[in-house]
C-alpha positions in Angstrom: -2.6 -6.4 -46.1 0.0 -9.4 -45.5 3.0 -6.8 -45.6 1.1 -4.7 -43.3 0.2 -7.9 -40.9 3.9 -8.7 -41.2 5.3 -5.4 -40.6 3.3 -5.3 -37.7 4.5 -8.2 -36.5 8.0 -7.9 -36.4 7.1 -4.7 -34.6 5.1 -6.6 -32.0 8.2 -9.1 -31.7 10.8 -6.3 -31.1 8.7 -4.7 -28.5 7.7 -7.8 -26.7 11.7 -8.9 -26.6 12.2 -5.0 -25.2 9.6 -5.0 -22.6 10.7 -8.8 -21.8 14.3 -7.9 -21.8 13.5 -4.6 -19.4 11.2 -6.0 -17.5 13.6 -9.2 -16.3 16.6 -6.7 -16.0 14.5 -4.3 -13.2 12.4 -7.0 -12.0 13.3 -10.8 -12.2 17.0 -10.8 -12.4 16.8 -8.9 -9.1 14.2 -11.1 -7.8 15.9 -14.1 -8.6 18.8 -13.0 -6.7 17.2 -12.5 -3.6 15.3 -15.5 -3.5 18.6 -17.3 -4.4 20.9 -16.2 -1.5 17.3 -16.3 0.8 17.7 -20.2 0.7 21.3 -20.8 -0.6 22.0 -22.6 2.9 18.3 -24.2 3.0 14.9 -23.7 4.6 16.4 -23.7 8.2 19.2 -21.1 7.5 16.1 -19.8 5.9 13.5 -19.7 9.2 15.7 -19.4 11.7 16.1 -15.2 11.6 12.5 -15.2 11.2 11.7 -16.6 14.3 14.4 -14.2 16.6 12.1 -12.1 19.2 13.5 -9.2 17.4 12.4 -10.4 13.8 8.9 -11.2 15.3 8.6 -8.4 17.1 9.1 -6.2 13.4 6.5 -8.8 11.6 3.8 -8.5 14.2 4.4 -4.8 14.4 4.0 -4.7 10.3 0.9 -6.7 10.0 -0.7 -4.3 12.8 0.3 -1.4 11.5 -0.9 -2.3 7.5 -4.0 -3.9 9.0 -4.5 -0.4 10.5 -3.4 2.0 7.4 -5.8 -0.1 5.1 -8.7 -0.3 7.5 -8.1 3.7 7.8 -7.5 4.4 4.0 -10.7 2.3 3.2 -13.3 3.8 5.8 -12.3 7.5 5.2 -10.9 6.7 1.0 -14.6 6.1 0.1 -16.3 9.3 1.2 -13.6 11.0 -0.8 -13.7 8.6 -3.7 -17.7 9.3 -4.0 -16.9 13.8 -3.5 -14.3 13.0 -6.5 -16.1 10.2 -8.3 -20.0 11.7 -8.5 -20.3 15.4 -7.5 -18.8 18.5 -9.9 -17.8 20.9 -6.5 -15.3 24.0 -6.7 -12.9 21.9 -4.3 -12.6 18.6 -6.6 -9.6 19.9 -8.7 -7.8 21.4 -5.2 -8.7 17.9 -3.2 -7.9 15.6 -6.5 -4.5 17.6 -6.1 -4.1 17.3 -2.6 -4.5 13.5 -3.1 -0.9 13.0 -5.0 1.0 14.8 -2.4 1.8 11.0 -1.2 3.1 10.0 -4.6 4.8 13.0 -5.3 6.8 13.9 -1.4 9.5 11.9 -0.3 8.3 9.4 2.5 11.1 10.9 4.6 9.7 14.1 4.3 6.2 13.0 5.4 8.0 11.2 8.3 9.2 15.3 9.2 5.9 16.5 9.0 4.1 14.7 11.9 7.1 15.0 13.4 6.9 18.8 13.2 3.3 18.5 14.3 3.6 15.8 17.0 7.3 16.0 18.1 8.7 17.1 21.8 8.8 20.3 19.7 5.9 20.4 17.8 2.7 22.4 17.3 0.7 19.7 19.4 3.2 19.3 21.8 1.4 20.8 24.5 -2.2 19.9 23.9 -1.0 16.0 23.5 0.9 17.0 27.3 -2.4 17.4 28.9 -4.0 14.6 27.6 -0.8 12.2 28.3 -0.9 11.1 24.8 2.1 9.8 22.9 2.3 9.5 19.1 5.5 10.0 17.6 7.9 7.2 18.5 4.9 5.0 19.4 2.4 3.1 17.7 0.1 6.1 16.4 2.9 7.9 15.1 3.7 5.5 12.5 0.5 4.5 11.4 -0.5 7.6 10.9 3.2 7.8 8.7 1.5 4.9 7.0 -1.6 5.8 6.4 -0.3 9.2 4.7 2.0 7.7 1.9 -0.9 5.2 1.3 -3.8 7.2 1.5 -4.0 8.0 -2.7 -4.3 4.0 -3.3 -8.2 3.5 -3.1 -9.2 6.7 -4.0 -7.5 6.2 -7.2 -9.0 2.4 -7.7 -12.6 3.2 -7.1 -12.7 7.0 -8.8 -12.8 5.5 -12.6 -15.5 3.2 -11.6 -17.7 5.3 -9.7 -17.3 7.4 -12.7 -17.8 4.6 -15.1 -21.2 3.0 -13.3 -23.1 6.4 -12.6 -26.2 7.0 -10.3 -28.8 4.8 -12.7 -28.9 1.9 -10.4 -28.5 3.9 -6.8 -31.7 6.4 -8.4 -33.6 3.3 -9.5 -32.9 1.4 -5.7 -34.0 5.0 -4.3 -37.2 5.2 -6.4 -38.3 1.3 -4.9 -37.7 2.4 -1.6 -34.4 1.7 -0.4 -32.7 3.6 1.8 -29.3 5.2 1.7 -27.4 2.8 3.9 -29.4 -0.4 2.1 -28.5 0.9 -1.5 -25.1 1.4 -0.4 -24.2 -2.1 0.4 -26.8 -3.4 -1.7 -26.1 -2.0 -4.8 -23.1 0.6 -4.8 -20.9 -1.8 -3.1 -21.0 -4.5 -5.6 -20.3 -2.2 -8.4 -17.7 -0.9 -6.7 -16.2 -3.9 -5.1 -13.4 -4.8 -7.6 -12.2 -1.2 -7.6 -12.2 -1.0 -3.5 -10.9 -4.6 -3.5 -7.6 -3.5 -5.6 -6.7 -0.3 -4.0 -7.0 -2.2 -0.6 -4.4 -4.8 -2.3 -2.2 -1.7 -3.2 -2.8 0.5 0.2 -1.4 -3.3 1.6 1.7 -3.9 -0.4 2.3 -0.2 0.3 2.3 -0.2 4.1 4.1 -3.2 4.2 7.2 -1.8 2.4 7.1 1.7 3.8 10.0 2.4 5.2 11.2 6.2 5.1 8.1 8.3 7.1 8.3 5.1 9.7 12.1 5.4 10.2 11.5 9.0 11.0 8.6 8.5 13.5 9.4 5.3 14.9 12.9 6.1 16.5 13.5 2.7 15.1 13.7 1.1 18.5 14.6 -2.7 18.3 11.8 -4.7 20.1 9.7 -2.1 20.4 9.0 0.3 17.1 10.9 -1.5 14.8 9.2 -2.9 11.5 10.3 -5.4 9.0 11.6 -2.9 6.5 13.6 -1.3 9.4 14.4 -4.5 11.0 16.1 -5.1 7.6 18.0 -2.0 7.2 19.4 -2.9 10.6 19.9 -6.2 9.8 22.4 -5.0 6.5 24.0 -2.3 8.9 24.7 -4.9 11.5 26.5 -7.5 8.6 23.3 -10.1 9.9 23.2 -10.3 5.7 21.0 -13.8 6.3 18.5 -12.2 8.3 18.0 -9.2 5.8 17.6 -11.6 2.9 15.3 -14.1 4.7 12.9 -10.6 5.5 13.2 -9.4 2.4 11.5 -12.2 0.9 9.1 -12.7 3.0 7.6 -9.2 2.7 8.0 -9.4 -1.1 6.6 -12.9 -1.2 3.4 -12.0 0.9 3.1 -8.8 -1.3 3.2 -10.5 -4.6 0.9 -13.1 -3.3 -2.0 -11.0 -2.2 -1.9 -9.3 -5.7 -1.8 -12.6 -7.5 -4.6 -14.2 -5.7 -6.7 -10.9 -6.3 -6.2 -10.8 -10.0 -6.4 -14.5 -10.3 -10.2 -14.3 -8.4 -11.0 -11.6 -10.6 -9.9 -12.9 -13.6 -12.0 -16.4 -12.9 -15.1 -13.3 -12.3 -14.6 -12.0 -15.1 -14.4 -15.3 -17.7 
């Protein structure tokens, strides 16, 4: 039993000094870089591309445009969550499929798609005419983008755990009287909530770094549909290498922190 415990433990040593060793090579090495040359000249080099009309411009822009994707991914991810998550239909396997198209098509190739459907050329073209509405190279355009190579994020979260908590306690609410819209936030809500609280945390960090569908619907016109990720792109193109770094962290930063203070909440929960 000791040479077994020990065996095992040198096992669990050289796989924690692989993971550790991968895991600061792909993630904290790179990281540590960027935070580095983000505030190698100090906190006002830092700031001061963040607050050019063209830099705020691309973060209001990004916050509207997640703020949008997530509010849209929620509201229409739980119906399908619930189709998925709690009813055995002869569409589940086609719409379970349909659901990692996001994951598994290039965000460029999303961006060519509306494009195709929305576009001076495309199949909507002339109904969108009549009505004087413009989505691609506006607004609509690339939320919609967004919300596409998001959508998978909290249908994914809440699934397992609709899956995992069953109809017991919605039946039981049913049977006392409750009505549908009462035992939903009343009791499917908080069984679900972690779940729904996570893939809105995803959907989030996802919208905020989408770049490739939103460079292809945006135009990517400075001051006006450009977004942080493309505000950095052009920032690298145009040599403004402070301005790049100084976004770049910022996104990442606000990313990481959102998912830290949810897993640091849930955690505390949880104990």
């Amino acid at each position: 039993m000791l040479s077994k415990n020990k065996k095992l433990g040198v096992r669990g040593v050289v796989l924690i000094i692989i993971a550790t060793g991968w895991i600061c090579f792909i993630l904290f090495f790179p990281l540590l870089v960027l935070v580095w040359e983000a505030f190698k000249h100090g906190i006002h080099a830092f700031l001061l591309p963040l607050l050019n009309p063209e830099a705020k411009h691309a973060i209001k822009l990004t916050i509207i445009i997640t703020l949008s994707a997530v509010g849209i991914n929620t509201l229409f991810g739980l119906p399908l969550a619930f189709l998925i998550g709690r009813y055995r239909t002869r569409m589940r396997a086609l719409i379970d499929s349909l659901l990692n198209l996001p994951l598994a098509v290039s965000p460029v190739v999303a961006g060519l798609m509306f494009l195709l459907l929305f576009g001076r050329e495309g199949i909507f073209r002339g109904i969108l005419d009549k009505g004087g509405i413009e989505i691609v190279f506006r607004l609509p355009g690339m939320i919609l983008a967004t919300v596409f190579v998001s959508l998978p994020f909290v249908v994914r979260e809440v699934v397992p755990v609709l899956e995992e908590v069953g109809w017991k306690q919605e039946e039981s609410a049913w049977t006392l009287g409750a009505g549908w819209l009462r035992t939903f936030f009343r009791v499917t809500v908080p069984q679900i909530r972690w779940g729904l609280i996570y893939g809105m945390t995803l959907t989030t960090a996802r919208a905020m770094g989408e770049f490739g569908a939103v460079m292809v619907v945006s135009g990517n016109i400075i001051g006006k549909t450009q977004t942080a990720t493309l505000h950095i792109n052009q920032a690298l193109a145009d040599f403004d290498y402070q301005s790049a770094y100084s976004c770049s962290f910022l996104i990442g930063f606000v990313s990481f922190f959102i998912i830290l203070i949810v897993q640091k909440i849930y955690t505390r929960k949880k104990s």
